[in-house]
mmCIF file of the N, C-alpha and C atoms, coordinates in Angstrom:
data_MODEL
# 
_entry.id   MODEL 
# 
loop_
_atom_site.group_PDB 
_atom_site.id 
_atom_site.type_symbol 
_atom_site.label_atom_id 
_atom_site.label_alt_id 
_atom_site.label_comp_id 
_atom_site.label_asym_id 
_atom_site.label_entity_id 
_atom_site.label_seq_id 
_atom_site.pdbx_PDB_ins_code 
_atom_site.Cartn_x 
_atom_site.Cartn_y 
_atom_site.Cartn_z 
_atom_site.occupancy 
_atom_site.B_iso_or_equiv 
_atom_site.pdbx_formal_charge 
_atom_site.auth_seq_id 
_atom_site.auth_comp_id 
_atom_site.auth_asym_id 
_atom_site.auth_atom_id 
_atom_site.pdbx_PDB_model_num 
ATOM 1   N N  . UNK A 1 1  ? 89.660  6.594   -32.701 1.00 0.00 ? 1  UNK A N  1 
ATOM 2   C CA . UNK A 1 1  ? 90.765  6.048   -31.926 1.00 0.00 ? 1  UNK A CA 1 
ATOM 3   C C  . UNK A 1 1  ? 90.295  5.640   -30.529 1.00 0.00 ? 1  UNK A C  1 
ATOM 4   N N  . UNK A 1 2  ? 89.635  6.146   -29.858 1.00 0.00 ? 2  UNK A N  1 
ATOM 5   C CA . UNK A 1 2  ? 89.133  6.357   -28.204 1.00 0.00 ? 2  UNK A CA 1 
ATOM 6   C C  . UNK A 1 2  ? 87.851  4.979   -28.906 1.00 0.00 ? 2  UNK A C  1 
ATOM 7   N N  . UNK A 1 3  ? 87.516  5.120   -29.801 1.00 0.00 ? 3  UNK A N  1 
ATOM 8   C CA . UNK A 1 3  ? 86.534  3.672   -29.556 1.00 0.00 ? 3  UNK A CA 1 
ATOM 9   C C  . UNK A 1 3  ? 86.796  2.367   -29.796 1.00 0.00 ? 3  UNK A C  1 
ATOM 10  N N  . UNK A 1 4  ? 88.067  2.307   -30.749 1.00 0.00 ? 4  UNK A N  1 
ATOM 11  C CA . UNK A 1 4  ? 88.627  1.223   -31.257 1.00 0.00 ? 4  UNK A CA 1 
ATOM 12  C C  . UNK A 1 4  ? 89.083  0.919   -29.545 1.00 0.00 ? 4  UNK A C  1 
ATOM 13  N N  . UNK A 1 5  ? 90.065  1.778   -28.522 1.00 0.00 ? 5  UNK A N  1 
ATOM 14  C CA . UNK A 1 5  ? 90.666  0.974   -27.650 1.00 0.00 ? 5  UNK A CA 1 
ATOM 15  C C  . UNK A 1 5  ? 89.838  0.870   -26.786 1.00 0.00 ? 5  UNK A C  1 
ATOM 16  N N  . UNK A 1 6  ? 88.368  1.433   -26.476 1.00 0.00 ? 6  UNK A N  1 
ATOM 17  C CA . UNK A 1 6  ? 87.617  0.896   -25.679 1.00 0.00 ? 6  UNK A CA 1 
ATOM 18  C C  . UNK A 1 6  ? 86.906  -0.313  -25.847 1.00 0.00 ? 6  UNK A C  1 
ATOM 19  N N  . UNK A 1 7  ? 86.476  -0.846  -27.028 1.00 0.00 ? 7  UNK A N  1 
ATOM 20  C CA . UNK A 1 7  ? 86.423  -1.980  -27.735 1.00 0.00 ? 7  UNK A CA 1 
ATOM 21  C C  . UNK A 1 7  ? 87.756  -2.847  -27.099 1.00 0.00 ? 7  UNK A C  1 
ATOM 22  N N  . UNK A 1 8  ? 88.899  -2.689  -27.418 1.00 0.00 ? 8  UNK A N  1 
ATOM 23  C CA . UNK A 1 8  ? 89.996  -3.650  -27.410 1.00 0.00 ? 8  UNK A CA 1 
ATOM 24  C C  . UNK A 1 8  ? 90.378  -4.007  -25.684 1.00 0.00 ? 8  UNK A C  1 
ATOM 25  N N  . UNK A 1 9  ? 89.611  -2.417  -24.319 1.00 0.00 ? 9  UNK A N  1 
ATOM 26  C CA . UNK A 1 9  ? 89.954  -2.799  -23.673 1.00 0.00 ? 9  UNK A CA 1 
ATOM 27  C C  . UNK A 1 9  ? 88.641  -3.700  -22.598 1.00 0.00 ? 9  UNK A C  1 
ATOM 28  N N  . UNK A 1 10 ? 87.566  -3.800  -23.577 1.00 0.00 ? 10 UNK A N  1 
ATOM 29  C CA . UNK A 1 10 ? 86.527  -4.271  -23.313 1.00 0.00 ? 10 UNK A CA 1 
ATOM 30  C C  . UNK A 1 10 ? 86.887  -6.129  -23.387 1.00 0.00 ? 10 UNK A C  1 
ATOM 31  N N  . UNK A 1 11 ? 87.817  -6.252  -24.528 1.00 0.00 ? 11 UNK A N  1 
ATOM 32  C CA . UNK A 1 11 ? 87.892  -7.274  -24.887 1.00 0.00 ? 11 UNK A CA 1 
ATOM 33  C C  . UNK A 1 11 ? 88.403  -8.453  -23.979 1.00 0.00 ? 11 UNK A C  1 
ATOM 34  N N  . UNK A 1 12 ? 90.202  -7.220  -23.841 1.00 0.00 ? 12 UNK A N  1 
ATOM 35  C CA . UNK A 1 12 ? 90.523  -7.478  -22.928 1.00 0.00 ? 12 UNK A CA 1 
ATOM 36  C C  . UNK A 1 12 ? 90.026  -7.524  -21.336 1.00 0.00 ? 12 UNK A C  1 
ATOM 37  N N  . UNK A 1 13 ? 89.137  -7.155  -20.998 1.00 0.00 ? 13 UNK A N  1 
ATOM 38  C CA . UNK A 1 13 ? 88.806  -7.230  -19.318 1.00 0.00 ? 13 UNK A CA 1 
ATOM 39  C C  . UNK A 1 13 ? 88.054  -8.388  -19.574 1.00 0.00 ? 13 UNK A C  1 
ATOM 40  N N  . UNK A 1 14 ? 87.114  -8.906  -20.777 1.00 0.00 ? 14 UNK A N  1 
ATOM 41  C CA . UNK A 1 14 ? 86.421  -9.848  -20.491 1.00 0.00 ? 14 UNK A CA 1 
ATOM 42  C C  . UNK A 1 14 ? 87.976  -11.337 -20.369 1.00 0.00 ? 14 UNK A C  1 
ATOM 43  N N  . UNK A 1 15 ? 88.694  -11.474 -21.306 1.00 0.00 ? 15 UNK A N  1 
ATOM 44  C CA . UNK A 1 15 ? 89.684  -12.310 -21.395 1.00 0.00 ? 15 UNK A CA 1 
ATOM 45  C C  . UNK A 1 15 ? 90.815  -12.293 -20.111 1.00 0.00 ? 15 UNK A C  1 
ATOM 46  N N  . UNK A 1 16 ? 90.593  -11.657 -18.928 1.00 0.00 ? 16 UNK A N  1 
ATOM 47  C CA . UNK A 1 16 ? 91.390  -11.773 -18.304 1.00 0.00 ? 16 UNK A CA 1 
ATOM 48  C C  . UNK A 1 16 ? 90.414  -12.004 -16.829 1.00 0.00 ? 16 UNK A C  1 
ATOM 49  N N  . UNK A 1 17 ? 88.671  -11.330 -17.666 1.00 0.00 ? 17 UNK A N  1 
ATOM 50  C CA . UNK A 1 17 ? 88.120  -12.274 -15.820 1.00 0.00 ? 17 UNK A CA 1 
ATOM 51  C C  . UNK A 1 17 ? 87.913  -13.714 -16.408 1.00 0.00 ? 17 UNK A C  1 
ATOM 52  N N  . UNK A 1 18 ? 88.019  -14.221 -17.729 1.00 0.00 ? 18 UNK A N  1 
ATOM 53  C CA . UNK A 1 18 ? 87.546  -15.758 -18.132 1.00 0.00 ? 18 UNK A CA 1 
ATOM 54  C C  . UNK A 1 18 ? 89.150  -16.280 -17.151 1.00 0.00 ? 18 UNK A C  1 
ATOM 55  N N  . UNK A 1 19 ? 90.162  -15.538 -17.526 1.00 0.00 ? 19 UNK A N  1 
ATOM 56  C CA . UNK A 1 19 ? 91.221  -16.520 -17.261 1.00 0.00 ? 19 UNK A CA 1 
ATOM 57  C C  . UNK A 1 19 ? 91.590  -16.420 -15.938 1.00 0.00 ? 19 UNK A C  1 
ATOM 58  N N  . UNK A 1 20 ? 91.251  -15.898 -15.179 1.00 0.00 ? 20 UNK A N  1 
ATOM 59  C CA . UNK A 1 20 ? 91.031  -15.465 -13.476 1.00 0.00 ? 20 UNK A CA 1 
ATOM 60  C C  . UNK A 1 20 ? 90.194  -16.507 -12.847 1.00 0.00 ? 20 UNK A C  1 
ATOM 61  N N  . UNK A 1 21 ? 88.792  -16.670 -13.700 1.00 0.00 ? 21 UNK A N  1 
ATOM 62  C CA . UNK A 1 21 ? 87.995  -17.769 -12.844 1.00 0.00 ? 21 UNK A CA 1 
ATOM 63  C C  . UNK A 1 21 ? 87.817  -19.402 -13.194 1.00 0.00 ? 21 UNK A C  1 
ATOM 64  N N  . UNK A 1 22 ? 89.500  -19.475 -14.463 1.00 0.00 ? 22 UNK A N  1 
ATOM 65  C CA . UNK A 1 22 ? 89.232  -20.801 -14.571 1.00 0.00 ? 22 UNK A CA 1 
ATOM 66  C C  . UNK A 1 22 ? 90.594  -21.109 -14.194 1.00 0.00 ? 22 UNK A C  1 
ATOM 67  N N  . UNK A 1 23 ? 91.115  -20.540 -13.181 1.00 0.00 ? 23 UNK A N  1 
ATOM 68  C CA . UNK A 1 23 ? 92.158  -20.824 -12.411 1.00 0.00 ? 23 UNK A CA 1 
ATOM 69  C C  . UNK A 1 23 ? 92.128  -21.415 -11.468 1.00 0.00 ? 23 UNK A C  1 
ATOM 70  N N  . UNK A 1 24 ? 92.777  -22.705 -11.100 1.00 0.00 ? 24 UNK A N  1 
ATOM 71  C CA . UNK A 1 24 ? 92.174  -23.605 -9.592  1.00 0.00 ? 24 UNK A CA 1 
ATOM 72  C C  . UNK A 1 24 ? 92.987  -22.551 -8.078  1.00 0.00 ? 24 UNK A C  1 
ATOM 73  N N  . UNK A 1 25 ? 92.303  -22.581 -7.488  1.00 0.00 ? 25 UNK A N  1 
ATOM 74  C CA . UNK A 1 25 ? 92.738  -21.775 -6.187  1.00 0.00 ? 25 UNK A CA 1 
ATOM 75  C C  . UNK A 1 25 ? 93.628  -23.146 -5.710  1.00 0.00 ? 25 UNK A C  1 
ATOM 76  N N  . UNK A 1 26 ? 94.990  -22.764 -5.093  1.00 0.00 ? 26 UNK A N  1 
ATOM 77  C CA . UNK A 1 26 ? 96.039  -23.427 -5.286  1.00 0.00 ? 26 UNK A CA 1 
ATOM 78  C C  . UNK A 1 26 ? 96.370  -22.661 -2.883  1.00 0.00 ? 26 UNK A C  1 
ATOM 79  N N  . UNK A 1 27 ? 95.700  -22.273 -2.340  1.00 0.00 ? 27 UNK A N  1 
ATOM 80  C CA . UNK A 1 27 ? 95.400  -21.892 -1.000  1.00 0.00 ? 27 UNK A CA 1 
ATOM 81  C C  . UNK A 1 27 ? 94.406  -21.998 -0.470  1.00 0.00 ? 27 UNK A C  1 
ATOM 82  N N  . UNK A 1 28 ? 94.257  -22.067 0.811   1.00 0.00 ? 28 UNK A N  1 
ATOM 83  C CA . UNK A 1 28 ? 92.530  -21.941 1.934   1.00 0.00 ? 28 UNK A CA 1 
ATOM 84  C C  . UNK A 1 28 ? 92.792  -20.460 2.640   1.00 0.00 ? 28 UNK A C  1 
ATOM 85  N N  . UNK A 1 29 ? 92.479  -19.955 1.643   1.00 0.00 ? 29 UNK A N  1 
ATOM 86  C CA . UNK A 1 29 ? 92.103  -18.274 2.024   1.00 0.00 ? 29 UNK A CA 1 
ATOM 87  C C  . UNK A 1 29 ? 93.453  -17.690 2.542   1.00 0.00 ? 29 UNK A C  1 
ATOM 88  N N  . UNK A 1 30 ? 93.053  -16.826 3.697   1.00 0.00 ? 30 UNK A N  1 
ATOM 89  C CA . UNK A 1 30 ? 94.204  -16.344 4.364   1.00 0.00 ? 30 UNK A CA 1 
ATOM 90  C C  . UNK A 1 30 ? 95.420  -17.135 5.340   1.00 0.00 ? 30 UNK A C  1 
ATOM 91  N N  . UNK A 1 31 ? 94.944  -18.159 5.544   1.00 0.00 ? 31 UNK A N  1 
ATOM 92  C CA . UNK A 1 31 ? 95.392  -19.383 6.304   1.00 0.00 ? 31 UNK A CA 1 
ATOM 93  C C  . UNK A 1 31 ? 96.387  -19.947 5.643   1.00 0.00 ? 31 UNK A C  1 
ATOM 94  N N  . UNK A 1 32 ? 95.848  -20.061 4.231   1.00 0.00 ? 32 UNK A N  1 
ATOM 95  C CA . UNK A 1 32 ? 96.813  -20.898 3.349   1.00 0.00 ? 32 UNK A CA 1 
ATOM 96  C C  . UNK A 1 32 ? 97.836  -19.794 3.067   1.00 0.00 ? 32 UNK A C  1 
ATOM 97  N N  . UNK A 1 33 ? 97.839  -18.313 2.230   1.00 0.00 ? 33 UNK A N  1 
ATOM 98  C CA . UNK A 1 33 ? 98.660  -17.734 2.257   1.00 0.00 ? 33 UNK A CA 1 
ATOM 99  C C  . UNK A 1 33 ? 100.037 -17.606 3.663   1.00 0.00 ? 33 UNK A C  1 
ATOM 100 N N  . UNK A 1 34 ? 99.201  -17.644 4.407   1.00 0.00 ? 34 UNK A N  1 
ATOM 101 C CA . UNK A 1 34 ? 100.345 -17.680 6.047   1.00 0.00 ? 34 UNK A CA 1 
ATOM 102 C C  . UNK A 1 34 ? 101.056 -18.678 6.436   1.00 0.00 ? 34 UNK A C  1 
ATOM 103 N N  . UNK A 1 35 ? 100.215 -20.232 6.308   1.00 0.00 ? 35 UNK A N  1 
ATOM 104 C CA . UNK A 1 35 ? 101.038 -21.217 6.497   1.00 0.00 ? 35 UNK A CA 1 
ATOM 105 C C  . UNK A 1 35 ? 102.325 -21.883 5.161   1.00 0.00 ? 35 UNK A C  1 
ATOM 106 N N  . UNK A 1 36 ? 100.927 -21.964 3.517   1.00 0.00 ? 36 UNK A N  1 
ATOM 107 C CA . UNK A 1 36 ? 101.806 -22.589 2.080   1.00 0.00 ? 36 UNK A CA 1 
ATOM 108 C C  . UNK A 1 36 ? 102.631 -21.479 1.921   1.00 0.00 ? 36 UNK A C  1 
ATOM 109 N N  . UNK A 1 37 ? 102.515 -20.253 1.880   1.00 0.00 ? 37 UNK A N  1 
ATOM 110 C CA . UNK A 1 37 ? 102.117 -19.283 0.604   1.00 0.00 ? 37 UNK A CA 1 
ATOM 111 C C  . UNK A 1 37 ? 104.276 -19.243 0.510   1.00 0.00 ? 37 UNK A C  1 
ATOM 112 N N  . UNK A 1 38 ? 104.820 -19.633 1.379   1.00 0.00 ? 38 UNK A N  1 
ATOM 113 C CA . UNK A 1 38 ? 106.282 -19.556 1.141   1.00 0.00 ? 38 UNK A CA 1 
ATOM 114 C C  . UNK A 1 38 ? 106.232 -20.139 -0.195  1.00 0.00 ? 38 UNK A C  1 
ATOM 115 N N  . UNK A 1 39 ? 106.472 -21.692 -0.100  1.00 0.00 ? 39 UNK A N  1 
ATOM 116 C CA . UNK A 1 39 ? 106.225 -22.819 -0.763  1.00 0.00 ? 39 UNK A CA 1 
ATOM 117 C C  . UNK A 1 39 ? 106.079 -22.125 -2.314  1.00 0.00 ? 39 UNK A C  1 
ATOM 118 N N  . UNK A 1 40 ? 104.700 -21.358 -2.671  1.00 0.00 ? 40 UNK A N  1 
ATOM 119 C CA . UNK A 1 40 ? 104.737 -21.054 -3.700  1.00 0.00 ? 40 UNK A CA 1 
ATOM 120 C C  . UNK A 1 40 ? 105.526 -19.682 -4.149  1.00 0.00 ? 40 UNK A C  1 
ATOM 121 N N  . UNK A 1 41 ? 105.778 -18.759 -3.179  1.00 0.00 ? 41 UNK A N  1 
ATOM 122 C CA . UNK A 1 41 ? 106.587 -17.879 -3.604  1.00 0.00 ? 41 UNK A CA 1 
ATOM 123 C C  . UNK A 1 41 ? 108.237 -18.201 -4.068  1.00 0.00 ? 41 UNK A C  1 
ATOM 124 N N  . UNK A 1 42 ? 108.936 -18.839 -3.092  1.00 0.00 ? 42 UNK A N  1 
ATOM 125 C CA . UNK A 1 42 ? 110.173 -19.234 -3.803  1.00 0.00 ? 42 UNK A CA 1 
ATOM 126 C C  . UNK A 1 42 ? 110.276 -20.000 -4.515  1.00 0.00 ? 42 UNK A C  1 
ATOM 127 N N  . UNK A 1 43 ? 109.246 -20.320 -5.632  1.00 0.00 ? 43 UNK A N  1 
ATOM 128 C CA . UNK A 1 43 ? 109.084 -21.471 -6.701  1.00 0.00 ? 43 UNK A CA 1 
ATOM 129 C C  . UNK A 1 43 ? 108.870 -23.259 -6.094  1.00 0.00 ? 43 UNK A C  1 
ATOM 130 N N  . UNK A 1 44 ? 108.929 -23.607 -5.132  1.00 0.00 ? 44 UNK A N  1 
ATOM 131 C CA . UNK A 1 44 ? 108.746 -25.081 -4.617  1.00 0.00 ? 44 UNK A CA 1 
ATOM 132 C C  . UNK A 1 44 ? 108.047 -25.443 -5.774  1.00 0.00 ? 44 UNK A C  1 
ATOM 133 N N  . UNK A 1 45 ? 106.742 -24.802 -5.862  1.00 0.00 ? 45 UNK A N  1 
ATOM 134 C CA . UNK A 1 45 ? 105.547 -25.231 -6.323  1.00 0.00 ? 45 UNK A CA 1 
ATOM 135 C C  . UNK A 1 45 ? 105.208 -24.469 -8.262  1.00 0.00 ? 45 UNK A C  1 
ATOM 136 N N  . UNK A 1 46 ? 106.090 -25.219 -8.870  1.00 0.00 ? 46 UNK A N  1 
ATOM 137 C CA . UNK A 1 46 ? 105.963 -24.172 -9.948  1.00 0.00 ? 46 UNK A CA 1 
ATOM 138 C C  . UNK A 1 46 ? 105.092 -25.038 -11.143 1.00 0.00 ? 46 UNK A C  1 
ATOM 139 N N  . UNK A 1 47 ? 103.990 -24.588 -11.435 1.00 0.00 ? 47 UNK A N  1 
ATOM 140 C CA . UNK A 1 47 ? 102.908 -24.527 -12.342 1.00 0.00 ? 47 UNK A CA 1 
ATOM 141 C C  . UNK A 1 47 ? 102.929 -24.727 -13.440 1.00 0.00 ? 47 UNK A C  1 
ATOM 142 N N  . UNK A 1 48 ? 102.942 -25.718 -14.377 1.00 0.00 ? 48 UNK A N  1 
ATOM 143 C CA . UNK A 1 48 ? 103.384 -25.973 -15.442 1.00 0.00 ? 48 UNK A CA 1 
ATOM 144 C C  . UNK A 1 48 ? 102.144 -26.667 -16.273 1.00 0.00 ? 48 UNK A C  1 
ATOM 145 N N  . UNK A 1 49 ? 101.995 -26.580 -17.785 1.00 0.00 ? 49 UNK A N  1 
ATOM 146 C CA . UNK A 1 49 ? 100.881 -26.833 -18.626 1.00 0.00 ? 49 UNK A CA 1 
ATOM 147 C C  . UNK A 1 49 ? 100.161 -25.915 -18.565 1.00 0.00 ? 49 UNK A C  1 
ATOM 148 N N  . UNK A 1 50 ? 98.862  -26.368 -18.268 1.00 0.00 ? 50 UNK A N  1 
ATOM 149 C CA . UNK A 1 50 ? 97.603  -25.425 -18.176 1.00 0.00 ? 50 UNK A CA 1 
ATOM 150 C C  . UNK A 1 50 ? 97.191  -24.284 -16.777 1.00 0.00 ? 50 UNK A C  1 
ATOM 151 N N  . UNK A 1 51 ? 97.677  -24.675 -16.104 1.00 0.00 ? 51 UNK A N  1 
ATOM 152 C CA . UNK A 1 51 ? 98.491  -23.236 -15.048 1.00 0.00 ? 51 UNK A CA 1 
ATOM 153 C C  . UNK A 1 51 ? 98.787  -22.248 -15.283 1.00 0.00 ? 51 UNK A C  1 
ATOM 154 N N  . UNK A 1 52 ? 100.017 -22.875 -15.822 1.00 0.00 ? 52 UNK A N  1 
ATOM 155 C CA . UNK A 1 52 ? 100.843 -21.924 -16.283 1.00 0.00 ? 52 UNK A CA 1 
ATOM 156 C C  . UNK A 1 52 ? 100.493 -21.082 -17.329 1.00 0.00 ? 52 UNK A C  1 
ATOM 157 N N  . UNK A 1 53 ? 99.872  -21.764 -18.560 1.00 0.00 ? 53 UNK A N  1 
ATOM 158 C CA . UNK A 1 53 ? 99.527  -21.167 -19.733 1.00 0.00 ? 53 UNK A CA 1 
ATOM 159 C C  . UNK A 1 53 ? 98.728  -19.700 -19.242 1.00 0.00 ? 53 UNK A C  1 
ATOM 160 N N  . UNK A 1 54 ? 97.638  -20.615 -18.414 1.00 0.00 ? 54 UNK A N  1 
ATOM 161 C CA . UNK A 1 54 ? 96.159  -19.157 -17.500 1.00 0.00 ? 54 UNK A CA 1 
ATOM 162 C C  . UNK A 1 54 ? 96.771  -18.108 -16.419 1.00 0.00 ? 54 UNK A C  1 
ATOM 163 N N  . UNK A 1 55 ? 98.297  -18.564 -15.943 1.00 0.00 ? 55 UNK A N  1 
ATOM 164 C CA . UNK A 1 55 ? 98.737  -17.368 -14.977 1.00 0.00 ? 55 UNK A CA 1 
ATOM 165 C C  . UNK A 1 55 ? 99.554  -16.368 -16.298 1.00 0.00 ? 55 UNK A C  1 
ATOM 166 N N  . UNK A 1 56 ? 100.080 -17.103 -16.906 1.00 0.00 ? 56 UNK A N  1 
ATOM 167 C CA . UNK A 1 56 ? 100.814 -15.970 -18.191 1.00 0.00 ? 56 UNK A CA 1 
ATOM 168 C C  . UNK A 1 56 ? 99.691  -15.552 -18.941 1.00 0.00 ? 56 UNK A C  1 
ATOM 169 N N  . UNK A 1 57 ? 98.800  -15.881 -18.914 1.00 0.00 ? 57 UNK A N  1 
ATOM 170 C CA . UNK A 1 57 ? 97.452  -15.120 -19.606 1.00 0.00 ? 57 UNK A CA 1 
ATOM 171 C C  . UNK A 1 57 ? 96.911  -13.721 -19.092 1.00 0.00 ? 57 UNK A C  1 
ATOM 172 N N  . UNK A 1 58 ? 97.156  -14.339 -17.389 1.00 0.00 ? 58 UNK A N  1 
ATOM 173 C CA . UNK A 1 58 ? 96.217  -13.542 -16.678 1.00 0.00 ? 58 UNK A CA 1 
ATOM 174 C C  . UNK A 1 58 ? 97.363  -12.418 -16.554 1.00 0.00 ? 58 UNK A C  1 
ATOM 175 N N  . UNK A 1 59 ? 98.688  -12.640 -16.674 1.00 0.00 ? 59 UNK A N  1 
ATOM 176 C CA . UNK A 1 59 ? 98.999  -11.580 -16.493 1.00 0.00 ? 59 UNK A CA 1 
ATOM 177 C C  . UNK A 1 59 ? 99.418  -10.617 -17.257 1.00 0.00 ? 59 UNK A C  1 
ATOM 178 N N  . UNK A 1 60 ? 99.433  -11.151 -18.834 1.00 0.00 ? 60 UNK A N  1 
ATOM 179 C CA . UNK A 1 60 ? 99.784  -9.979  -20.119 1.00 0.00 ? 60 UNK A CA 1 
ATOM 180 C C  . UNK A 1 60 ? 98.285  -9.464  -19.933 1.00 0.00 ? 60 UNK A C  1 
ATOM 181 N N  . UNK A 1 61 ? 97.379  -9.929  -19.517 1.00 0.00 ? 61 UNK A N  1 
ATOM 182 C CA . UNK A 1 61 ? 95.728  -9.474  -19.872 1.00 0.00 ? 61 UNK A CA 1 
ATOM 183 C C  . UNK A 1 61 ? 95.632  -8.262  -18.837 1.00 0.00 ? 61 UNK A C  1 
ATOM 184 N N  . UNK A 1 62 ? 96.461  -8.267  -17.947 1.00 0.00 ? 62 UNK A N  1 
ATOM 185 C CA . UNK A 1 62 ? 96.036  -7.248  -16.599 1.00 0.00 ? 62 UNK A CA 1 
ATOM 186 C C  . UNK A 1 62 ? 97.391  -6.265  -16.786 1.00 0.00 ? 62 UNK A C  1 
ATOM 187 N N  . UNK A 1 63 ? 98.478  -6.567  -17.149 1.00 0.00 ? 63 UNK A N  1 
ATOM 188 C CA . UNK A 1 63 ? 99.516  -5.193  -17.972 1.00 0.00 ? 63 UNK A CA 1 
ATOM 189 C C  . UNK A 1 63 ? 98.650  -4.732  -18.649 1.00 0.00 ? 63 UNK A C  1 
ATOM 190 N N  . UNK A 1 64 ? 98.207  -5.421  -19.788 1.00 0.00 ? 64 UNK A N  1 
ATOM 191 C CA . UNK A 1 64 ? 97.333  -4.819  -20.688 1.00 0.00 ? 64 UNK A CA 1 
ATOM 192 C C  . UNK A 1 64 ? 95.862  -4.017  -20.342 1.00 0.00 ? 64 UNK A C  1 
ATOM 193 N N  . UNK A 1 65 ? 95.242  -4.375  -19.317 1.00 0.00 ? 65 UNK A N  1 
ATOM 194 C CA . UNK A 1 65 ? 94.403  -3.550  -18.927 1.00 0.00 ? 65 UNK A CA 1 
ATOM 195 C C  . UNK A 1 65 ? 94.978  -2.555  -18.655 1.00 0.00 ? 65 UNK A C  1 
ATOM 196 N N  . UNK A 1 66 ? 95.663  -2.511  -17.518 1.00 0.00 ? 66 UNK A N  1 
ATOM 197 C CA . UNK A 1 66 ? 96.433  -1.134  -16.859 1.00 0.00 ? 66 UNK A CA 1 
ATOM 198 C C  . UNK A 1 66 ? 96.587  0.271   -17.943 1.00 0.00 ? 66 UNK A C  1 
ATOM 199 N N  . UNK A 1 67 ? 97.787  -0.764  -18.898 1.00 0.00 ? 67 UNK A N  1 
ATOM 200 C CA . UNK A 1 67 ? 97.998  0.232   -19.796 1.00 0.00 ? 67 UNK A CA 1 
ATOM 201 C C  . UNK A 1 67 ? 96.754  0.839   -20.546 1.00 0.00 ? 67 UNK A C  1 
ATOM 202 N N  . UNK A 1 68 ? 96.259  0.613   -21.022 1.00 0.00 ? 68 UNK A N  1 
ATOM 203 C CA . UNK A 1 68 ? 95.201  0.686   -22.125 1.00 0.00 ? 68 UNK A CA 1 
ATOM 204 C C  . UNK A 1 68 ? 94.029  1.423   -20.968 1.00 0.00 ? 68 UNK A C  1 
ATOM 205 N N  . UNK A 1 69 ? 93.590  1.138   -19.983 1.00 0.00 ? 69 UNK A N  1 
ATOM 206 C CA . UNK A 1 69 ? 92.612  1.681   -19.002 1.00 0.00 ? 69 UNK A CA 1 
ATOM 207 C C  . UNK A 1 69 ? 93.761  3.937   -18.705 1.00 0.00 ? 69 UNK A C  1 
ATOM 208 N N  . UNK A 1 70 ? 94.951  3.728   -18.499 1.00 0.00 ? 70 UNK A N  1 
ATOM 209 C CA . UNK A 1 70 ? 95.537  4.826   -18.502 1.00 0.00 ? 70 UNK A CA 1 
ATOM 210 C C  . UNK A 1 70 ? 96.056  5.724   -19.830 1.00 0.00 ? 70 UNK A C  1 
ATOM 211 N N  . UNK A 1 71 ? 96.066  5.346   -20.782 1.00 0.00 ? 71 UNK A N  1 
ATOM 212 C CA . UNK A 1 71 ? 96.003  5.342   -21.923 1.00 0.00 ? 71 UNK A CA 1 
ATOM 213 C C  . UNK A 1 71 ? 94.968  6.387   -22.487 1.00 0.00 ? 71 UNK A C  1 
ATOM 214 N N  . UNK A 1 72 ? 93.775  5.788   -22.207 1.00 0.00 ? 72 UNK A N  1 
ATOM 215 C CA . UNK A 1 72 ? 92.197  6.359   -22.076 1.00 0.00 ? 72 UNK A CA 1 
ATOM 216 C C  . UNK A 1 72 ? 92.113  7.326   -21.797 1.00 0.00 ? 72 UNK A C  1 
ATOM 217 N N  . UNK A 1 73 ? 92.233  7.353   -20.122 1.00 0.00 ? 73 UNK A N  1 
ATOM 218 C CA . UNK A 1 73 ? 92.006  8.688   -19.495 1.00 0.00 ? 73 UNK A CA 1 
ATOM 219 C C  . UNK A 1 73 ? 93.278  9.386   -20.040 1.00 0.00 ? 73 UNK A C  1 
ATOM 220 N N  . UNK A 1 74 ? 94.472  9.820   -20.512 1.00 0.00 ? 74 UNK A N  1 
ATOM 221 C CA . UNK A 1 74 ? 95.178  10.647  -20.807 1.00 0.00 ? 74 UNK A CA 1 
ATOM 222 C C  . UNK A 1 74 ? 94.127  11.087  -22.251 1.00 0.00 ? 74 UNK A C  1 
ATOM 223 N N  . UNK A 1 75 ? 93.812  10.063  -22.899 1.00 0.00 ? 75 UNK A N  1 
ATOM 224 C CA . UNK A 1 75 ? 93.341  10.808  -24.285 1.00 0.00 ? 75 UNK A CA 1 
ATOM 225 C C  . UNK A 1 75 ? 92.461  11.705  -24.028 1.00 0.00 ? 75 UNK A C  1 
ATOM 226 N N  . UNK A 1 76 ? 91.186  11.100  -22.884 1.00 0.00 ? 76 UNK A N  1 
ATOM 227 C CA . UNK A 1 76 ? 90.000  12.211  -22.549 1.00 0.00 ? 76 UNK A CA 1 
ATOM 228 C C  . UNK A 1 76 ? 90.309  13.327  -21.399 1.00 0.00 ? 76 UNK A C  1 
# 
């Protein structure tokens, strides 16, 4: 059991740094968060197609780490 989900959460960490670094940076660092970063928080700027597809990726992939990384340590 403990190797099957280390396997699955192996799988997962690789599938969620692929979909992390083929994400276009959409800010200029801290600058951009302070001046855009409204813009994209109250939806102005909402992400659609292939964006979108890699931010809903990235983020069942990183629930899914969480869980599965705590998961672990309760078993051991």
């Amino acid at each position: 059991m403990s190797l099957a989900l280390k396997i699955v959460l192996a799988v997962v960490s690789v599938i969620l740094t692929i979909s992390i670094l083929l994400q276009s940076s959409n800010s200029a660092g801290l600058s951009g968060s302070i001046g855009g970063g409204a813009e994209q928080l109250f939806g102005k700027k909402k992400s659609q197609g292939y964006e979108g597809l890699l931010s809903k990726i990235s983020t069942v992939t990183a629930v899914l780490f969480i869980v599965l990384s705590l998961v672990l340590v309760a078993l051991e």
